[in-house]
BAVEX-549784 format. One record per residue (C-alpha): residue in one letter; x negated, y negated, z negated; chain; residue number from 1. Coordinates in pm, 1 decimal. Example, Ala and Ser with C-alpha at 12.3 -4.5 7.8 and 13.67 -1.06 7.14 Angstrom:
2
<type:A; x:-1230.0; y:450.0; z:-780.0; mol:A; seq:1>
<type:S; x:-1367.0; y:106.0; z:-714.0; mol:A; seq:2>
***
This chain:
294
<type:X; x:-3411.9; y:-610.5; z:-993.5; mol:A; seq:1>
<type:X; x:-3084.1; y:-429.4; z:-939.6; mol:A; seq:2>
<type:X; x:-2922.4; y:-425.7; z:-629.6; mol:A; seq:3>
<type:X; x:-2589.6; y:-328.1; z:-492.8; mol:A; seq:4>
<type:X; x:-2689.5; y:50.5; z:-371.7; mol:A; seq:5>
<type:X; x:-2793.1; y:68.7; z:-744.1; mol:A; seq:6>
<type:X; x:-2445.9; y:60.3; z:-847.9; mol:A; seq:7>
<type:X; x:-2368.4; y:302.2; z:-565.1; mol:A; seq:8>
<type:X; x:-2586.4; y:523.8; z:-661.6; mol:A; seq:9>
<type:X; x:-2424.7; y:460.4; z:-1036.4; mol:A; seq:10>
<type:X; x:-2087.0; y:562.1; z:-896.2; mol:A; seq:11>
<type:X; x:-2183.3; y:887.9; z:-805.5; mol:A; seq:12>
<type:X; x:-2376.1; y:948.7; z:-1101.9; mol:A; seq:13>
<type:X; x:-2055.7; y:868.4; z:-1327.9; mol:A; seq:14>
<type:X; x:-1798.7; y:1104.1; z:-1068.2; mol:A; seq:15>
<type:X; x:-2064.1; y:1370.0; z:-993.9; mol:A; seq:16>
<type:X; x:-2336.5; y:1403.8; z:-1240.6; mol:A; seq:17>
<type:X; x:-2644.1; y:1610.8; z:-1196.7; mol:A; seq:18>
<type:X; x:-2483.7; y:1786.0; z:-877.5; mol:A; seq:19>
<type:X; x:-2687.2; y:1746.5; z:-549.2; mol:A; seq:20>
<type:X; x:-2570.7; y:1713.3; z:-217.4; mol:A; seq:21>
<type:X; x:-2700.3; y:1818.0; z:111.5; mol:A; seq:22>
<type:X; x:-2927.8; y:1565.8; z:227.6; mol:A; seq:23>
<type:X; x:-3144.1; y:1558.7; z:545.9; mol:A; seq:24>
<type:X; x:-3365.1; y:1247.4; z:666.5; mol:A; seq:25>
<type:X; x:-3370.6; y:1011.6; z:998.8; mol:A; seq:26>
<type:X; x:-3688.1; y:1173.1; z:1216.6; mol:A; seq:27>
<type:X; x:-3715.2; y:829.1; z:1449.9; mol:A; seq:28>
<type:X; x:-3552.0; y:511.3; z:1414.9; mol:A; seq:29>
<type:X; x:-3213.8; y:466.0; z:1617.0; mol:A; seq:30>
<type:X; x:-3119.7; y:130.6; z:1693.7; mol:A; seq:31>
<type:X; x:-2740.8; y:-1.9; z:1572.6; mol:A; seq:32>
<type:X; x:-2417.9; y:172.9; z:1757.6; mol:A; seq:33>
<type:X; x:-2694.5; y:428.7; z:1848.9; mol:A; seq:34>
<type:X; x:-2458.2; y:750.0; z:1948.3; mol:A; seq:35>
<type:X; x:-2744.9; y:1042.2; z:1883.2; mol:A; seq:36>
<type:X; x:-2963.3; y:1057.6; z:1609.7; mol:A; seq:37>
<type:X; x:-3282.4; y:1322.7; z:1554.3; mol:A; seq:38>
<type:X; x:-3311.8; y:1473.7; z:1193.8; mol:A; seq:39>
<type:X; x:-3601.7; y:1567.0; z:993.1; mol:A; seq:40>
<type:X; x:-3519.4; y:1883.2; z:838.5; mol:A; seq:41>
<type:X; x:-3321.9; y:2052.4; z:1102.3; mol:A; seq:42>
<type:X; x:-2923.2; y:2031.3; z:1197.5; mol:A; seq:43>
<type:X; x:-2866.2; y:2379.9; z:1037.2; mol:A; seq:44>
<type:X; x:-2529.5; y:2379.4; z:923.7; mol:A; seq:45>
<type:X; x:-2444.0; y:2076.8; z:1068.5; mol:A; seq:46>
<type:X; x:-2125.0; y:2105.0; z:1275.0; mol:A; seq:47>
<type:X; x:-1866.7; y:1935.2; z:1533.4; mol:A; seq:48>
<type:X; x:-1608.8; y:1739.0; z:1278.4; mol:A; seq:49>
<type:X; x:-1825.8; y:1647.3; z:984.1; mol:A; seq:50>
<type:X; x:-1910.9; y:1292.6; z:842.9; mol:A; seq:51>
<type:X; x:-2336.1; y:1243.0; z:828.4; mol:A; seq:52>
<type:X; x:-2384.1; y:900.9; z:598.7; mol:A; seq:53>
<type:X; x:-2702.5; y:692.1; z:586.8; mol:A; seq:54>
<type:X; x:-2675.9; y:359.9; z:415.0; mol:A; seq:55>
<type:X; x:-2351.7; y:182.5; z:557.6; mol:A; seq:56>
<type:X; x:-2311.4; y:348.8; z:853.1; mol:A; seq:57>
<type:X; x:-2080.5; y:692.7; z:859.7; mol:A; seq:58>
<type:X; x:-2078.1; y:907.9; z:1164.8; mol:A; seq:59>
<type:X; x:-1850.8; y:1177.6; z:1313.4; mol:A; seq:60>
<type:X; x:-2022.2; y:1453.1; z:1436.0; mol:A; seq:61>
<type:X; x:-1962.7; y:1528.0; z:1816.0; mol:A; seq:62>
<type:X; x:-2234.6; y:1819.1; z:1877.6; mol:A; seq:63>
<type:X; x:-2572.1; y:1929.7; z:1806.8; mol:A; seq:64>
<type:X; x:-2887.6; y:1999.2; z:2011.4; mol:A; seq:65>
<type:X; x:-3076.1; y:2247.2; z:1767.4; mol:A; seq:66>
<type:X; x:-3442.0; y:2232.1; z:1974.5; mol:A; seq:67>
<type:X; x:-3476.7; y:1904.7; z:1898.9; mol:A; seq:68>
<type:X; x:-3313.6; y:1813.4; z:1555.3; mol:A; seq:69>
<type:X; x:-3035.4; y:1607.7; z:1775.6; mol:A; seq:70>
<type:X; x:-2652.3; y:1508.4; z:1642.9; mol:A; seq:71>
<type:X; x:-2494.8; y:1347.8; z:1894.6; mol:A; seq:72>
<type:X; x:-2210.8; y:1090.6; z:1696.1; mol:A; seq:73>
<type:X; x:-1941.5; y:873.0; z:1702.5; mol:A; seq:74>
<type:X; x:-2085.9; y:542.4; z:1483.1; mol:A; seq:75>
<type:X; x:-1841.5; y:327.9; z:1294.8; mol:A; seq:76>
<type:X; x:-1636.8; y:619.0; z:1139.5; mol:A; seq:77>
<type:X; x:-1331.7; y:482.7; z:873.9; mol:A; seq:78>
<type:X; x:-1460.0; y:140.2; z:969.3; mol:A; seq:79>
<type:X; x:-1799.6; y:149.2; z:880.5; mol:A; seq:80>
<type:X; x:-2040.8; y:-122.2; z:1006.2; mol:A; seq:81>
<type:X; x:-2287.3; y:31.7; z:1287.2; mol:A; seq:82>
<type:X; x:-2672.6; y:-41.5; z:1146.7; mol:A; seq:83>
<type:X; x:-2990.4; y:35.0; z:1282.7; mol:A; seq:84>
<type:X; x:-3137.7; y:343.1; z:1049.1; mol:A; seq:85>
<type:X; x:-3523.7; y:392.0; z:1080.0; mol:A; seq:86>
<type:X; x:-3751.8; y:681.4; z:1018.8; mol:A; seq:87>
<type:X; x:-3746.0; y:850.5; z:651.5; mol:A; seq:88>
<type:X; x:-3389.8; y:722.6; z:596.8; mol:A; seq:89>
<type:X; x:-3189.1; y:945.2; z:380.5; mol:A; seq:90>
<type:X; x:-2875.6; y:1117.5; z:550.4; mol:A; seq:91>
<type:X; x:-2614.7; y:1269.9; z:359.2; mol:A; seq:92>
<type:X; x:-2449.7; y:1582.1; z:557.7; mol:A; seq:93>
<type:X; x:-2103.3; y:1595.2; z:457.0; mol:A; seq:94>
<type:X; x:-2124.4; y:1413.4; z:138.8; mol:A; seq:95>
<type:X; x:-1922.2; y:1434.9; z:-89.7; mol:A; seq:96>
<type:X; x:-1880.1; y:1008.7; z:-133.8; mol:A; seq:97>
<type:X; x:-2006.5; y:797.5; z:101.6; mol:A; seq:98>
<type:X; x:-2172.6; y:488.3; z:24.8; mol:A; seq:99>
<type:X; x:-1980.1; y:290.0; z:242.3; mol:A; seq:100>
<type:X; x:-1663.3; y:398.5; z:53.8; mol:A; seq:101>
<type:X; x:-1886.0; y:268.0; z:-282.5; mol:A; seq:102>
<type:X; x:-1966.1; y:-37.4; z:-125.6; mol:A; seq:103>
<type:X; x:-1578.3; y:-127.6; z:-39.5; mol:A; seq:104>
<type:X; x:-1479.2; y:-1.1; z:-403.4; mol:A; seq:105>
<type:X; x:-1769.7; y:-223.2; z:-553.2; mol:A; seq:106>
<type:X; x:-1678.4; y:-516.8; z:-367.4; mol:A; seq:107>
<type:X; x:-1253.1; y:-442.4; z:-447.0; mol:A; seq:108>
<type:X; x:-1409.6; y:-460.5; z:-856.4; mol:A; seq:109>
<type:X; x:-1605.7; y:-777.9; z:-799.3; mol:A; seq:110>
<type:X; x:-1187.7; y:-912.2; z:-655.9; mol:A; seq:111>
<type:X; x:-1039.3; y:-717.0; z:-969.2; mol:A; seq:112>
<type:X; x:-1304.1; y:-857.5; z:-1233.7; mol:A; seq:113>
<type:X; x:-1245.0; y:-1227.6; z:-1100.6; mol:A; seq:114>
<type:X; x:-854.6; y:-1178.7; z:-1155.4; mol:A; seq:115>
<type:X; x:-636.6; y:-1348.8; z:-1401.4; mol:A; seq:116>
<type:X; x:-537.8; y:-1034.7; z:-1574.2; mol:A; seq:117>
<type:X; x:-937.8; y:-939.2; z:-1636.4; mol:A; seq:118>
<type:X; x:-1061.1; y:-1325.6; z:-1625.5; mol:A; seq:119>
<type:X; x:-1424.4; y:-1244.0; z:-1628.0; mol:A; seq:120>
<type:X; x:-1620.4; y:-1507.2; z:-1364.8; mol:A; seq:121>
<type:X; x:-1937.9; y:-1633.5; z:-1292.0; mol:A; seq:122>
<type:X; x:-2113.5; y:-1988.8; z:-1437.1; mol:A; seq:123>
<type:X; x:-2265.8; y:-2208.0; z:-1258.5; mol:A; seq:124>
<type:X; x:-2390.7; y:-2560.7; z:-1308.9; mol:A; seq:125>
<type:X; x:-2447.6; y:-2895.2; z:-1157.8; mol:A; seq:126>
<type:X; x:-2586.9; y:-3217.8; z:-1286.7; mol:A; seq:127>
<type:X; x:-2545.2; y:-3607.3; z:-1169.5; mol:A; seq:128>
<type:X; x:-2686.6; y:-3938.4; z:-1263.3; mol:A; seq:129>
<type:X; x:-2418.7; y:-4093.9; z:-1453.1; mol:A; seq:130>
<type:X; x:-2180.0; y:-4346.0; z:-1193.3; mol:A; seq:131>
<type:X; x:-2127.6; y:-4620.5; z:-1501.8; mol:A; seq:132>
<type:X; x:-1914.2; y:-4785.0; z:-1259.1; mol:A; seq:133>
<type:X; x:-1619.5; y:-4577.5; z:-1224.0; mol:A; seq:134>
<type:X; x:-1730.4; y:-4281.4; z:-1391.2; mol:A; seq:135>
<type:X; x:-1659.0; y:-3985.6; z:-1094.4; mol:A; seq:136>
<type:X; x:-1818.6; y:-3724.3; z:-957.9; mol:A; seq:137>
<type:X; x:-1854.7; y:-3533.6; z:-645.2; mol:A; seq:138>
<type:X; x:-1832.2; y:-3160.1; z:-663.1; mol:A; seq:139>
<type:X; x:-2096.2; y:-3030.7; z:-467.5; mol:A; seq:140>
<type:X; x:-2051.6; y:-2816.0; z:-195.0; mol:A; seq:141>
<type:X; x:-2236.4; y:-2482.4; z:-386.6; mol:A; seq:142>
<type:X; x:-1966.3; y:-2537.1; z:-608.6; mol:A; seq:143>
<type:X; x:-1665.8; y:-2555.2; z:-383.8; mol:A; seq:144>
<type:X; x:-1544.6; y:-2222.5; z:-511.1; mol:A; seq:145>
<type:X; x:-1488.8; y:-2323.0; z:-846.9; mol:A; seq:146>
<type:X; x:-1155.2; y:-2241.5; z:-1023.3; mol:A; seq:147>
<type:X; x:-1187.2; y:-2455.9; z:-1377.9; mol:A; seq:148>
<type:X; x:-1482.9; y:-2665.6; z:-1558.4; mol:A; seq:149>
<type:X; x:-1612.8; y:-2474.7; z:-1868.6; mol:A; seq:150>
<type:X; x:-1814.0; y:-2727.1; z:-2013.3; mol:A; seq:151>
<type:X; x:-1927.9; y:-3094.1; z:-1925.5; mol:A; seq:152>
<type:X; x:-2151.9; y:-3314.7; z:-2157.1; mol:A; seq:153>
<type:X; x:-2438.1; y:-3571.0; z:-2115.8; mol:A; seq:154>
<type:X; x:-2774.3; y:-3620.1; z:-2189.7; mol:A; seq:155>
<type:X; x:-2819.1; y:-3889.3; z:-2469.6; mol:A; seq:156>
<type:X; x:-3044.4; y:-4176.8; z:-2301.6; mol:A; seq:157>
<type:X; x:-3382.0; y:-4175.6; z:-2351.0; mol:A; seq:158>
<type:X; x:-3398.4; y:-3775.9; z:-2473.8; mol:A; seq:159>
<type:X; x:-3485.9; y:-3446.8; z:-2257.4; mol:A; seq:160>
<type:X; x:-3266.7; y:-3195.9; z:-2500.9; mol:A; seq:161>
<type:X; x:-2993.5; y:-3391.4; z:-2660.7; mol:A; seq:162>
<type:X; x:-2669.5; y:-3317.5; z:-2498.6; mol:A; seq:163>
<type:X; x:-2320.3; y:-3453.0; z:-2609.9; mol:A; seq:164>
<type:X; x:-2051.3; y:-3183.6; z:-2531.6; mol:A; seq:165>
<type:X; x:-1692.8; y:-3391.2; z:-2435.8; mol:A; seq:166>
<type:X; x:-1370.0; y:-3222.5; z:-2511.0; mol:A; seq:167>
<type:X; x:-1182.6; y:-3131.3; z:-2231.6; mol:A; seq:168>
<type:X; x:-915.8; y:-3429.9; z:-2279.2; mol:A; seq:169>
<type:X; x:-1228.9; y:-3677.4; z:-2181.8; mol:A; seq:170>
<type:X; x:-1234.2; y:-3524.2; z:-1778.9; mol:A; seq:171>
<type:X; x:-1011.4; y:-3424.0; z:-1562.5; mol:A; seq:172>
<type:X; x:-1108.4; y:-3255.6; z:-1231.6; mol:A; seq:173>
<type:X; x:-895.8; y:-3394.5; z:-916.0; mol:A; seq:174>
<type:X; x:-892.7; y:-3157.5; z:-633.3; mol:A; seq:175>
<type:X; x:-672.6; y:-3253.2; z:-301.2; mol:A; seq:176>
<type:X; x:-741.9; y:-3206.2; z:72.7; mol:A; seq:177>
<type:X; x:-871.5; y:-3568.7; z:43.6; mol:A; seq:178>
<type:X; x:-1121.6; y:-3539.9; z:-238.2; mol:A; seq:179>
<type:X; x:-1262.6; y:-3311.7; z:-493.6; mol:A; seq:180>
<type:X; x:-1427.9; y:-3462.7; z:-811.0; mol:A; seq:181>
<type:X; x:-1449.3; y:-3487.7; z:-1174.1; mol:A; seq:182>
<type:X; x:-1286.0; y:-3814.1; z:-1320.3; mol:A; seq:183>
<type:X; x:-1473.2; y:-3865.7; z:-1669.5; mol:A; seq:184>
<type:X; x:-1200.2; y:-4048.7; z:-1861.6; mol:A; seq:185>
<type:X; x:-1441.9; y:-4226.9; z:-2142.0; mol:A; seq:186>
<type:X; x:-1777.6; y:-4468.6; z:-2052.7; mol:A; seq:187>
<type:X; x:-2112.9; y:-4263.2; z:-2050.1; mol:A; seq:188>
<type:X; x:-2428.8; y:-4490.5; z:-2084.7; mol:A; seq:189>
<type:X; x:-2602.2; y:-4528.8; z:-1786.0; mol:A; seq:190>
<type:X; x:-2943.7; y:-4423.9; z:-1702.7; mol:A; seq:191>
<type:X; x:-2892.5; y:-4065.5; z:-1808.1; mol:A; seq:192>
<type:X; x:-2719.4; y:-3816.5; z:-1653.9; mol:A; seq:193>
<type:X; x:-2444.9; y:-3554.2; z:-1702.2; mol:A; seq:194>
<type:X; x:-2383.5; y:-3198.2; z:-1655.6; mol:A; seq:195>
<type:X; x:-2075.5; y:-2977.4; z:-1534.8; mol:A; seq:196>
<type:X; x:-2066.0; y:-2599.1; z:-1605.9; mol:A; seq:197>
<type:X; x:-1836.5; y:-2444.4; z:-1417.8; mol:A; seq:198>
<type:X; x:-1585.2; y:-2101.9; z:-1334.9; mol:A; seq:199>
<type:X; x:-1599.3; y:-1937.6; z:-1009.4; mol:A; seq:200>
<type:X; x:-1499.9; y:-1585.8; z:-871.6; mol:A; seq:201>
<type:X; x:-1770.5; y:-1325.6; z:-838.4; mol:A; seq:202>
<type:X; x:-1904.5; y:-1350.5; z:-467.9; mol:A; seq:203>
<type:X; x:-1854.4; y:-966.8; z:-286.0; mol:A; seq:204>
<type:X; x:-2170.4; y:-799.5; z:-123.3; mol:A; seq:205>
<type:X; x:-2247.7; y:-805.8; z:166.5; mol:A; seq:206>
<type:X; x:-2526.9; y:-510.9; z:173.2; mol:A; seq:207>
<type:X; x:-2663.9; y:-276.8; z:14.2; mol:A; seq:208>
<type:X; x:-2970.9; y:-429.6; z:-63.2; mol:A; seq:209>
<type:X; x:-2761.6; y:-738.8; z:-188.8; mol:A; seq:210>
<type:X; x:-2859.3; y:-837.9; z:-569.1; mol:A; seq:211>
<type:X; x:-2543.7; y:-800.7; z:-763.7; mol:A; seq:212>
<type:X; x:-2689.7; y:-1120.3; z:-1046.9; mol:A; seq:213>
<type:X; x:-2799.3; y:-1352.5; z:-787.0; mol:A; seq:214>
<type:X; x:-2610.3; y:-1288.9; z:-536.6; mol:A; seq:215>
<type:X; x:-2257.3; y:-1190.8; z:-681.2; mol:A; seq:216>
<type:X; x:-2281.3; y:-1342.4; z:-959.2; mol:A; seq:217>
<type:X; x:-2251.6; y:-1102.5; z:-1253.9; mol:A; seq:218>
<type:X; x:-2478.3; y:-1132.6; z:-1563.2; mol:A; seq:219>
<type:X; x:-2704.1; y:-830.4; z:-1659.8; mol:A; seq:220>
<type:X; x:-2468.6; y:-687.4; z:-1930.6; mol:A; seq:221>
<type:X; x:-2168.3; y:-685.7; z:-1625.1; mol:A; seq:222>
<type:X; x:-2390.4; y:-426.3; z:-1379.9; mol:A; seq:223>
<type:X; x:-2194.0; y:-87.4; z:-1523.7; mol:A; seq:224>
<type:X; x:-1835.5; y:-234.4; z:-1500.2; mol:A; seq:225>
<type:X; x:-1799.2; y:-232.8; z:-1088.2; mol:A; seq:226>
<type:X; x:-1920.1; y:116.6; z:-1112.0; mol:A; seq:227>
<type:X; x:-1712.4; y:263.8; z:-1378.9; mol:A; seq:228>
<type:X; x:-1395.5; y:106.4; z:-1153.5; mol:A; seq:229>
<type:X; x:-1501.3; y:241.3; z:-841.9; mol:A; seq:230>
<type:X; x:-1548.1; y:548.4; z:-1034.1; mol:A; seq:231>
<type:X; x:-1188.4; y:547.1; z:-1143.3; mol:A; seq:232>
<type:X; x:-1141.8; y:475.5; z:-782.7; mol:A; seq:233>
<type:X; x:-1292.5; y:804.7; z:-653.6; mol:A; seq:234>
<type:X; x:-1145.5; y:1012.8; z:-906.9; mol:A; seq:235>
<type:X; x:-776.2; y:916.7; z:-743.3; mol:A; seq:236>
<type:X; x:-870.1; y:1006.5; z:-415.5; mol:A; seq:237>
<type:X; x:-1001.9; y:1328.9; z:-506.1; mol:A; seq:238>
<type:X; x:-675.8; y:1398.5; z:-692.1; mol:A; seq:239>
<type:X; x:-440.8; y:1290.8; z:-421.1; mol:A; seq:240>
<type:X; x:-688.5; y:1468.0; z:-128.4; mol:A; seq:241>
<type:X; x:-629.4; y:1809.4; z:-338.6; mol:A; seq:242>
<type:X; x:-253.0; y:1818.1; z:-418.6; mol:A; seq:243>
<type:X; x:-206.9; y:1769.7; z:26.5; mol:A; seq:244>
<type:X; x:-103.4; y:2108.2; z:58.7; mol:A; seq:245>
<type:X; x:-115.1; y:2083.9; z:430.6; mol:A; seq:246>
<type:X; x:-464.8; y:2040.9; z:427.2; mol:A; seq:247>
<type:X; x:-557.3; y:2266.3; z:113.6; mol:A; seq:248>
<type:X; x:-789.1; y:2547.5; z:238.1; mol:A; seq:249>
<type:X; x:-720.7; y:2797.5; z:-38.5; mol:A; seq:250>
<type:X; x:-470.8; y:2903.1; z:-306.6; mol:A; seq:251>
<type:X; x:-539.6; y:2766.4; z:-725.2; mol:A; seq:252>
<type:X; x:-362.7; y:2918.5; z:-1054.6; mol:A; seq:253>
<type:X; x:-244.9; y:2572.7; z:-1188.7; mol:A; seq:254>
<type:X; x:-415.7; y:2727.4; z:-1521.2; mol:A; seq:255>
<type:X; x:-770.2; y:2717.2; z:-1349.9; mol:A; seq:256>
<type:X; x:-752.8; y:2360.3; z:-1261.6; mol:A; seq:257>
<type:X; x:-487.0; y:2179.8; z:-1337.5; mol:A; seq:258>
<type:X; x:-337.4; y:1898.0; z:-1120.6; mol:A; seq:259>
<type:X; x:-397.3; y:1595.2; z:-1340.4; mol:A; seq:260>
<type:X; x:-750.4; y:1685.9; z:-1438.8; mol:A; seq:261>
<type:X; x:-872.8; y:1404.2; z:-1248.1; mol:A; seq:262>
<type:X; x:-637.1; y:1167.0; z:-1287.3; mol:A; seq:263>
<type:X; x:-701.6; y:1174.1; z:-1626.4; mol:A; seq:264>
<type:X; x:-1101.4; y:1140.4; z:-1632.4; mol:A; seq:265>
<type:X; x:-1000.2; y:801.4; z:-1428.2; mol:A; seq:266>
<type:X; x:-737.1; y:700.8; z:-1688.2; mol:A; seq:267>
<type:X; x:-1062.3; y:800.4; z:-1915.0; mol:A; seq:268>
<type:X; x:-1270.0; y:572.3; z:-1739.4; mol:A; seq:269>
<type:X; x:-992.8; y:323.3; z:-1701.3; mol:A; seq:270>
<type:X; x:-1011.7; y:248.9; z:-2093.7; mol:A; seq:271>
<type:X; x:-1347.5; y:242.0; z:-2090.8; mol:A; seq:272>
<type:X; x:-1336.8; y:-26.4; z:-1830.9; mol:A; seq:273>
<type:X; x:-1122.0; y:-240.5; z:-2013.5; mol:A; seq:274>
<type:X; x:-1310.9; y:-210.7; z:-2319.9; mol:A; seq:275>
<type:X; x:-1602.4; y:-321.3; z:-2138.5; mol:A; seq:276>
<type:X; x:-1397.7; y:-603.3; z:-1959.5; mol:A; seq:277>
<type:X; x:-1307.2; y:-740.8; z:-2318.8; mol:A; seq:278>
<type:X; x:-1646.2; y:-759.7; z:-2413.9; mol:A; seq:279>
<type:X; x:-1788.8; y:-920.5; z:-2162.3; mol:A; seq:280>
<type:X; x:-1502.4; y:-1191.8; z:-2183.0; mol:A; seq:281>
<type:X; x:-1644.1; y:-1220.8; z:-2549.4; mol:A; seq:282>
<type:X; x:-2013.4; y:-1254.3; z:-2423.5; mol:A; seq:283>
<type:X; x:-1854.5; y:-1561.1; z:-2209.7; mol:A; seq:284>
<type:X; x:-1700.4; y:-1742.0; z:-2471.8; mol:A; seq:285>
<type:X; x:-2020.3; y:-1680.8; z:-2707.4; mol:A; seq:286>
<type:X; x:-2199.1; y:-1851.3; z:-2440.6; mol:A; seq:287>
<type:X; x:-1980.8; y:-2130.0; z:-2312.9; mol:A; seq:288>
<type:X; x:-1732.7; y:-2238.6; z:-2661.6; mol:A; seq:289>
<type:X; x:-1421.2; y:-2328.2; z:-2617.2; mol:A; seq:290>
<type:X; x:-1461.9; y:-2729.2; z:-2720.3; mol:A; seq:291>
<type:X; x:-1114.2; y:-2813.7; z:-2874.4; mol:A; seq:292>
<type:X; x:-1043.7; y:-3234.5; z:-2943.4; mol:A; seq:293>
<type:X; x:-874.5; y:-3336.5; z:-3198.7; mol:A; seq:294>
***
């Protein structure tokens, strides 16, 4: 099972490769908003001003007490959420991404993907015993969020697997503050029952340890797209942190690295995520036809 800090940990892999960063590890659990935490591995090179990241949480760095592995810190750095960390946690020392910055870029390509200029979403279904009265049907709460009906069709009577698909000029789905249902515009038998198959927009994490199928809502051939936009992502912000020449530490030759080299591994990766976009929208339709009436 995938989860979110899977495609976290994909993000990096995509910006940074093989390189390593300089990890340490929590030595006892610290409860949330916690403003001192004791490393494993020592707090050698550790130093007043730099970011530590473990899961969500980023801290500032305020001191250090070398005898006993203690950083004193400022939790909730750049917004982050204050968690409890417990013993054998990783802790990235001045990393180079954290994951909280991931997490936000993950959750900004589950928005993106759902948009009308990407139009990938997640399917879900319901099913009802057919009303033979008046032929209308609740949406159910689950499905509140939905943004169109892909498919609807009914069970032939008396069968467990024969399904009749209706084109989409048989329903009509009525939506106000007063009601939201699905008005079937032709008489289904009763005694059987009908199912509705509808769009909705990807649902954003929440955590790390969030699954990104059943709990956002992509399908297993979706898990690299988030990634390879937040990758993008990162790429930008490494470009635009570098040409700040009031914070640049040391003089380049604009022949040893020039100033668009990153921008265009992200317009690189920006391709790449649209061709991926395109076939997942393919995938969709393969799966769910478009029924046309005549």
């Amino acid at each position: 099972m995938a989860t979110i800090a899977d495609l976290v940990s994909d993000t990096r892999r995509r910006v940074y490769g093989s390189m390593t960063e300089n990890l340490n590890m929590i030595q006892t659990s610290a409860s949330a908003g916690e403003t001192s935490i004791q490393l494993e591995l020592g707090v050698d090179g550790i130093q007043r001003g730099m970011l530590l990241s473990s899961g969500l949480n980023v801290w500032f760095v305020k001191g250090v007490y070398s005898t006993d592995n203690v950083v004193f810190v400022i939790p909730g750095y750049d917004g982050s959420p204050q968690n409890a960390v417990a013993a054998g946690d990783i802790v990235y020392v001045r990393p180079r991404m954290t994951d909280w910055f991931a997490f936000n870029a993950i959750n900004d390509q589950l928005r993106r993907l759902s948009s009308p200029d990407n139009g990938l979403y997640k399917l879900g279904t319901w099913v009802a015993d057919v009303d033979p009265t008046y032929q209308t049907y609740t949406v159910p709460t689950a499905a509140a969020g939905m943004t169109s009906l892909a498919r609807v069709r009914w069970r032939w009577p008396g069968t467990t697997d024969v399904w009749n698909d209706l084109a989409p000029r048989y329903y009509r789905w009525v939506y106000s503050t007063e009601q939201n249902i699905v008005r079937i515009l032709i008489s289904i038998p009763a005694g059987t029952e009908v199912e509705f198959t509808y769009r909705s927009p990807f649902t954003l994490a929440t955590d790390l340890s969030d699954d990104p199928v059943a709990d956002c809502g992509l399908s297993e051939t979706m898990l690299d797209i988030p990634s390879i936009g937040a990758a993008a992502t990162l790429l930008r912000t490494t470009e635009s942190r570098r040409t700040q020449i009031t914070t640049q530490g040391d003089s380049r030759r604009p022949d040893e690295v020039p100033v668009s080299s990153n921008s265009s591994i992200a317009s690189q990766l920006d391709r790449e995520y649209r061709n991926r976009v395109q076939e997942e929208m393919a995938r969709l339709i393969n799966r769910v036809p478009i029924f046309r009436g005549i």
